[in-house]
N, C-alpha and C positions, 0 to 999 in steps of 0.2 A: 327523870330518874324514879324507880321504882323500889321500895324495902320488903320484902319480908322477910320475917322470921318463922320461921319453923323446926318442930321435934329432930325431922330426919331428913334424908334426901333421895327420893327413886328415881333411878335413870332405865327408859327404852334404851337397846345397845344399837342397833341397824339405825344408820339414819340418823341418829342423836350423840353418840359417841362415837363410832368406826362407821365407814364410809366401804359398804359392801354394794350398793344399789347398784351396779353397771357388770358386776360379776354374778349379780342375783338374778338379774335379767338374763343374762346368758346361760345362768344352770337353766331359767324356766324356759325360757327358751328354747334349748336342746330337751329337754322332759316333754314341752309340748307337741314338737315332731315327732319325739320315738312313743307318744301315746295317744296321738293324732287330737290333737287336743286345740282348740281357740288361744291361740296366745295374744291375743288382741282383745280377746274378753276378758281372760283372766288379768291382766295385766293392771285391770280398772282397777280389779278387788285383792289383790293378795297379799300386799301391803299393811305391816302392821298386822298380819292374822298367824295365827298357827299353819303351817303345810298340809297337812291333815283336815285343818277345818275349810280351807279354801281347795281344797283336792274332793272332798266329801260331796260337795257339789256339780262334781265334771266327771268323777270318774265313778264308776262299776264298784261295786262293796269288795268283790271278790281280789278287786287289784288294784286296791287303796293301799295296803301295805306294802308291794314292792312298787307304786308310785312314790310314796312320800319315801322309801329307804333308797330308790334311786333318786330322787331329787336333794337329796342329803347328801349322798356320795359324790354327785355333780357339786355342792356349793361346798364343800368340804377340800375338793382339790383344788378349789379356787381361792380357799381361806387364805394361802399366805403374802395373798395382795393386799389382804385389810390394812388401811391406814388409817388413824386418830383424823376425825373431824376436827374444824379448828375450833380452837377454845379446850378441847374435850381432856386433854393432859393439865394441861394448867388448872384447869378448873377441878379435875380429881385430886390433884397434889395440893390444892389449896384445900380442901377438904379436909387434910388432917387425921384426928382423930372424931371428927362429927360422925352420927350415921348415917351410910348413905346403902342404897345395894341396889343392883341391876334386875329388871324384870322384864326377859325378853321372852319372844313369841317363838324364837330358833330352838330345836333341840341339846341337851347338854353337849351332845358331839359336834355339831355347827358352832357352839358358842365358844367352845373352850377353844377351838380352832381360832376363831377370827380372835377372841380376846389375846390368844398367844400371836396371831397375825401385828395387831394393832400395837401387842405390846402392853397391855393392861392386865395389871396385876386386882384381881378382883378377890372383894370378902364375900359379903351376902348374895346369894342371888337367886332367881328364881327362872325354870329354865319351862320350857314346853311341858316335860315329862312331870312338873310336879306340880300340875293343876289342872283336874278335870273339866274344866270351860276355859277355853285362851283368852284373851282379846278381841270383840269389846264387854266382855266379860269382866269385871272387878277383880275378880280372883286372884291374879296373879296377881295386882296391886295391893291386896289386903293380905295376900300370903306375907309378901315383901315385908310389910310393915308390922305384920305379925314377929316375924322375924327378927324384926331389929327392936321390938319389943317397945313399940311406939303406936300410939293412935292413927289409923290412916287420914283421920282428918287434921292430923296437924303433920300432913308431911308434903313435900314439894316435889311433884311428879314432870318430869320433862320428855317430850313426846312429839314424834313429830308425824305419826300418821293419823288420820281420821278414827280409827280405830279405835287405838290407842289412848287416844284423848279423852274418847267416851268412856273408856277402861277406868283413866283415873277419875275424872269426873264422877264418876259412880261409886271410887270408892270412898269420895267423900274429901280428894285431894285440892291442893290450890294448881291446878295445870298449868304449865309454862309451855307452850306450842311453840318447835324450832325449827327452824324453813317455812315456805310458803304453801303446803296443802291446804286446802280447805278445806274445812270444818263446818259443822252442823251447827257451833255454838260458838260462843265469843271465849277463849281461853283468858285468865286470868293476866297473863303477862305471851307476848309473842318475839321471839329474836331471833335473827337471821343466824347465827350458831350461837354455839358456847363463849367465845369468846366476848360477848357482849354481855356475861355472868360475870359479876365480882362478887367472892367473898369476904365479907366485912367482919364476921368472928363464925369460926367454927372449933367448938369444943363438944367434950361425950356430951354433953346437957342438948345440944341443937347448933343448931346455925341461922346467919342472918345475912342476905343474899341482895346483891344491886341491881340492878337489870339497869339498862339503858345503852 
């Protein structure tokens, strides 16, 4: 068994809390035929990134923007299959009043979708649109925690892509790595979901967290 405590709490949403990955794969999937694209390359990298910054790389400057607003309108009509990963309800509602907020790589319009898909009722959060460098970028993780008006380095980042990890890690976070990706570096605590989280006390002051 594992304790910490910490100021706040940041959650990745894909992958760590709602369960989009097999409906993700099929918008990029149909995106990669209608713009004749490697879906077998990209598939390595896109994970954990912005759409935009893993599009930036494959496609033409001139027809980035109606890639990534079609690859948004593909994952969008697919939002209302998201379901809560396990742990990922229990472990919000034990939350309370602690702070915690989401910082995903999805745009506002993808995210509100799958969070009303899943059923997640969200406070803080920090979306594609309001961070000039995505993931593995810090930014969005120091937005976050800007945000909830807490140091990034005393907050507990949960994350489950390669990416992502480096994201928090950089901004100074304690990383909790959830599923099996591998990673570049040794995360701080590693659990096959949320439900392997227990919280021990969460009040406005912080929270203090079990893993095992």
């Amino acid at each position: 068994m594992i304790e910490i405590q910490a100021a706040a709490v940041l959650f990745d949403n894909d992958g760590v809390l709602v369960d989009s990955h097999q409906d993700g794969l099929k918008a990029w999937q149909q995106l990669c035929d209608e713009f004749g694209l490697d879906f077998s390359e990209i598939v390595e990298v896109f994970v954990g990134r912005r759409p935009e910054d893993t599009l930036s790389e494959y496609v033409e400057p001139a027809l980035l923007e109606l890639a990534v607003g079609r690859l948004e309108d593909l994952e969008v009509s697919l939002a209302d299959n998201t379901r809560l990963l396990a742990g990922a309800g229990g472990l919000l509602s034990s939350l309370a009043d602690a702070p915690w907020a989401i910082a995903t790589s999805a745009g506002v319009r993808l995210a509100k979708a799958r969070w009303a898909g899943a059923g997640i009722e969200t406070g803080v959060t920090v979306t594609a649109e309001d961070v000039g460098r995505g993931k593995p970028d810090p930014e969005p993780y120091l937005l976050a925690a800007d945000r909830l008006g807490v140091n990034p380095s005393d907050c507990i980042v949960f994350e489950d892509s390669p990416s992502g990890g480096i994201a928090g890690r950089e901004a100074g976070a304690r990383v909790v790595a959830v599923g099996d990706f591998e990673w570049s570096f040794e995360p701080d605590v590693r659990v096959p979901d949320l439900s392997f989280v227990e919280v021990i006390t969460a009040t406005s002051a912080g929270v203090t967290l079990r893993f095992g």
